[in-house]
C-alpha positions in Angstrom: -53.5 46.5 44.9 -51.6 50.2 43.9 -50.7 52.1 47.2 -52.7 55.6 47.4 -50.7 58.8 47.8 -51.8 61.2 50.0 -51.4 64.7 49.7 -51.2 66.9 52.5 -53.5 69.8 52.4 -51.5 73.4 52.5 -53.5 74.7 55.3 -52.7 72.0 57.2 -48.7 71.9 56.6 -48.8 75.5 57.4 -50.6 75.0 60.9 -48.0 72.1 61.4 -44.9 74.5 60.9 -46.3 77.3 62.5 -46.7 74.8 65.8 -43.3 73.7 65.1 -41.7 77.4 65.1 -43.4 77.4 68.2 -42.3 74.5 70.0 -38.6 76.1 69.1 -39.0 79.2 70.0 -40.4 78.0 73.6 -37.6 75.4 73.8 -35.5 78.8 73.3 -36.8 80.8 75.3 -37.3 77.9 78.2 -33.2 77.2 78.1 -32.0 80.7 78.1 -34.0 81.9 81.3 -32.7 78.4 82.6 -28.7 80.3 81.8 -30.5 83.7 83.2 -31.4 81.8 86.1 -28.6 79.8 86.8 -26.6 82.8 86.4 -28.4 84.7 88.9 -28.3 82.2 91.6 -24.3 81.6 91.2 -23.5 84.6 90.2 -25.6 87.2 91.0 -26.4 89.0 87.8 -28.4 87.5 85.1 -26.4 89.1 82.4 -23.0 87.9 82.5 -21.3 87.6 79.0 -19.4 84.4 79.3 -22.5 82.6 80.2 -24.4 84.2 77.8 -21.8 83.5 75.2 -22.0 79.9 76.4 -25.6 80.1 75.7 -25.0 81.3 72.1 -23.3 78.1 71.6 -25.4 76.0 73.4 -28.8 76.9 71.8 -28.3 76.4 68.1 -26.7 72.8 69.0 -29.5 71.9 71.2 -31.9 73.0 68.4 -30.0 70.9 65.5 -30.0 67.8 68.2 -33.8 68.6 68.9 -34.3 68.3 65.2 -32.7 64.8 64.6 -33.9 63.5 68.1 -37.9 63.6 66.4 -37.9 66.6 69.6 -40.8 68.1 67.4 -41.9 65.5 65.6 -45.6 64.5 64.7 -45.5 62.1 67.2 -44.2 64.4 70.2 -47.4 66.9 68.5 -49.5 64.0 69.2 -48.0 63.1 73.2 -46.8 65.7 74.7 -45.4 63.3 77.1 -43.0 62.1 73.9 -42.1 65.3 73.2 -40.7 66.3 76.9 -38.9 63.2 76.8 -37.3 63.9 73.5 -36.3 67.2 74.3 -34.5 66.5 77.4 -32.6 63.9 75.7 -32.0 66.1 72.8 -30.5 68.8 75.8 -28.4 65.9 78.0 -27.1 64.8 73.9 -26.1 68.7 73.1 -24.7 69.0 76.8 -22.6 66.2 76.1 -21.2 66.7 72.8 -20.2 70.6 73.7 -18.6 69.1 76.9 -16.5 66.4 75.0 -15.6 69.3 72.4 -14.3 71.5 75.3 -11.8 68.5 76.6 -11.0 68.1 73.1 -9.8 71.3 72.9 -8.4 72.3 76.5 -6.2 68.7 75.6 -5.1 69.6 72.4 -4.3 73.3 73.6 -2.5 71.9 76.6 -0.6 69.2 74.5 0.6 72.5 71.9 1.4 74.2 75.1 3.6 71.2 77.1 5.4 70.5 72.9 6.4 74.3 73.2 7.6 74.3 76.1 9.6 71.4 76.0 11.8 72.7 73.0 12.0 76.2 75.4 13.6 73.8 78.0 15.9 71.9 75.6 16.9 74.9 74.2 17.8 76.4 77.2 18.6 73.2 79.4 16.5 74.3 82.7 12.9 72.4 83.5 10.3 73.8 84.9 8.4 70.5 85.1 7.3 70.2 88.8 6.2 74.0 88.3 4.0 73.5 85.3 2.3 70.5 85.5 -0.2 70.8 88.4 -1.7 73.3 86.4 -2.2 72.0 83.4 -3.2 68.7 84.7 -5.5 70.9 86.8 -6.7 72.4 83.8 -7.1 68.7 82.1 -9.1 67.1 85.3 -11.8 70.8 84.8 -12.6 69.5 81.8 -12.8 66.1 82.3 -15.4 65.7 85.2 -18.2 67.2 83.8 -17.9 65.3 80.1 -17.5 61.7 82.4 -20.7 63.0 84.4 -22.5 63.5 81.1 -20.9 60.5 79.4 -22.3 58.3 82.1 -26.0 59.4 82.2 -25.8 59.2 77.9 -24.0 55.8 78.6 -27.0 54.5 81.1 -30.0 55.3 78.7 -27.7 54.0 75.5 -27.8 50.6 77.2 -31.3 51.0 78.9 -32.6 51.6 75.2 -31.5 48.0 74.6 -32.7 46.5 77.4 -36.5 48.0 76.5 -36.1 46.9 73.2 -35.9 43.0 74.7 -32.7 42.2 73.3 -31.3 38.2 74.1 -28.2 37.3 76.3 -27.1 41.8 77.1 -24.0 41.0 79.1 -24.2 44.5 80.6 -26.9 46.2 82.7 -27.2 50.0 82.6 -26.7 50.4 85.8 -22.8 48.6 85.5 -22.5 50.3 82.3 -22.6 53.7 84.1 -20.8 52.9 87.1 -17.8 51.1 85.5 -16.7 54.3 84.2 -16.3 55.5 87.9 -15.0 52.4 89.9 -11.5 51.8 90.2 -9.2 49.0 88.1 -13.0 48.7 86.6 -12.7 51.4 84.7 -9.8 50.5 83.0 -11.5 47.6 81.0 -15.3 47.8 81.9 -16.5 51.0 79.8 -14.3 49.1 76.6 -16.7 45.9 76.6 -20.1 47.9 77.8 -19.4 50.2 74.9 -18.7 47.6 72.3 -21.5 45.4 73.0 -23.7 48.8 72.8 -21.9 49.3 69.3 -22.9 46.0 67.9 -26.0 45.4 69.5 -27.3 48.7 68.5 -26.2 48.2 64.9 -28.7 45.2 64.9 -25.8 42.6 65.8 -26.5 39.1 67.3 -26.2 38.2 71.0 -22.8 35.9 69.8 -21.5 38.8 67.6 -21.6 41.9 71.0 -18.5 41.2 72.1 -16.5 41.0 68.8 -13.8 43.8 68.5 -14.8 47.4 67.2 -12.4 49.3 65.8 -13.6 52.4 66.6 -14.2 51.4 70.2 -10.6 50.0 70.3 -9.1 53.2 69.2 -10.9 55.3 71.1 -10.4 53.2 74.6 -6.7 52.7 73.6 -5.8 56.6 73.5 -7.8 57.2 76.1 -6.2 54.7 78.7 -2.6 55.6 77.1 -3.0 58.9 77.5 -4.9 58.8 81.2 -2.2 56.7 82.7 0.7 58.6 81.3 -0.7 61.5 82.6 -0.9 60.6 85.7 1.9 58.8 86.4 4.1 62.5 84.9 1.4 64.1 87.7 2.1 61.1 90.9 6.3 62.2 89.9 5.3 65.6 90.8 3.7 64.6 93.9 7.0 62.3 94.8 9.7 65.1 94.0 7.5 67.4 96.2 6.6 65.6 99.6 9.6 62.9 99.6 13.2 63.2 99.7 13.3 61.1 96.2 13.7 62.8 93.4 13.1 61.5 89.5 15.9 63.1 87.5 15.1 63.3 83.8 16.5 65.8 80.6 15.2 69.1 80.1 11.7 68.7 77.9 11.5 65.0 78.1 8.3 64.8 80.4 6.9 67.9 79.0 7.0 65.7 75.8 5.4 63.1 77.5 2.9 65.6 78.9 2.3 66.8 75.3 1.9 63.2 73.9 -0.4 62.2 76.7 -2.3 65.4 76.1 -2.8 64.7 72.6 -3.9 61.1 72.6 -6.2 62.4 75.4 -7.6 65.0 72.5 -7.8 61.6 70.0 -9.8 60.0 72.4 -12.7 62.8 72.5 -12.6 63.2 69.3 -13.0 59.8 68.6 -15.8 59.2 71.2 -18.2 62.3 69.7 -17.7 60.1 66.7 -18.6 56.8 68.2 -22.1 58.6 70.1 -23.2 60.0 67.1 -22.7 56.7 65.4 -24.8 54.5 68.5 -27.4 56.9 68.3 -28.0 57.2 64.4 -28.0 53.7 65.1 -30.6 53.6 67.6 -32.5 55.8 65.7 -32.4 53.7 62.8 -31.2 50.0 62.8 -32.8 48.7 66.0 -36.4 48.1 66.4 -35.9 50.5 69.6 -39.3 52.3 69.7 -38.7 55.3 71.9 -34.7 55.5 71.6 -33.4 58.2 73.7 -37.0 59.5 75.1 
């Protein structure tokens, strides 16, 4: 028995696009009056430019996310219901990765920053350490909170995805999964085993195989907790020089150095996790049996 083809009739693909264009454009126009709006209440004027050149960023990624997410797929034409789903996914997804790209570069701008000045103080044999410090790690923690916050909702549906799907023997619940980025001495080994059973169970692994090591997952989990403990034990020597009588006496540059280093393995680690999402979801998207990944 010879399979059929089945040719689409041109009126019909042209009625699909056109319903397409105009699912974008109201996904456009619905997320910039969301920035107009949001501007308005904090703010008080709709039309601020750094929000608006926020948005300019914000829009064309949501719409490329959209597009691999099935956002406007035939299936999301069929239940609208889908579709919504999709599309906020697609939107927490876009959030996420622009967030993680802004640590990645407030860290790697920070580490160029701490490298300069550390030859400045070498050069001329004065630190301003205790001065300098609380604001970039200031600077560091701005950045941070909101990506973690977005992490751990993307983090809580990556797992729940698996958990619909019926998998065997998931050592990790969602709910853990999210909150052991957040609770403390957790947090320094929990997210490392949630995210590589998510790696290899989403990738179609066995129950036995969830736990094995993931390079990708070791990597990023090693810069990261490197480069968050460093940092803040340079930041708690700060806090002892200032409200003590102790002081930590160290060489001109050496903990901007470690401030740069830390900085930079912190900008490693980003960079390595946009890598490692968009890996989980391709592969949610296309290895698991996962029927409504991320919707």
């Amino acid at each position: 028995m010879t399979a059929q083809s089945f040719t689409v009739p041109a009126s019909l693909e042209r009625t699909r696009l056109r319903i397409y264009a105009i699912q974008l454009l109201l996904d456009g126009i619905m997320l910039l009056a969301g920035f107009a709006l949001s501007t308005w209440l904090y703010l008080g004027s709709p039309t601020e430019d750094t929000v608006w050149g926020s948005a300019q960023l914000a829009l064309p990624l949501f719409w490329t996310v959209a597009l691999l997410n099935r956002t406007y797929s035939v299936q999301a034409l069929i239940a609208p219901e889908f579709g919504v789903q999709r599309a906020a996914l697609a939107l927490l997804l876009a959030s996420l990765l622009v967030l993680l790209a802004l640590f990645l570069l407030v860290t790697l701008l920070v580490a160029i920053g701490t490298a300069y000045m550390a030859v400045q103080e070498i050069q001329i044999g004065y630190s301003s350490f205790l001065i300098t410090v609380p604001v970039y790690s200031f600077y560091i923690a701005l950045a941070f909170l909101p990506a973690a916050i977005a992490l751990t909702f993307w983090v809580w549906r990556a797992h729940a995805n698996l958990h619909a799907d019926g998998l065997d023997d998931l050592r990790t619940s969602p709910a853990w999964a999210a909150l052991g980025l957040w609770v403390p001495i957790a947090n320094l080994f929990m997210p490392k085993g949630a995210m590589r059973e998510l790696w290899n169970r989403s990738h179609g692994e066995e129950a036995w195989f969830g736990q094995q090591s993931v390079d990708a997952v070791n990597s990023w989990w090693t810069c990261y907790v490197v480069g968050i403990v460093l940092i803040s034990l340079l930041t708690g020597i700060v806090v002892v020089d200032r409200i003590t009588p102790f002081m930590f006496l160290t060489p001109p540059g050496t903990n901007m150095l470690g401030m740069a280093f830390s900085s930079s393995l912190l900008a490693l680690s980003a960079w390595l996790l946009i890598r490692i999402i968009s890996r989980i979801t391709r592969a949610q998207e296309t290895v698991t049996t996962v029927g409504d990944t991320f919707a």
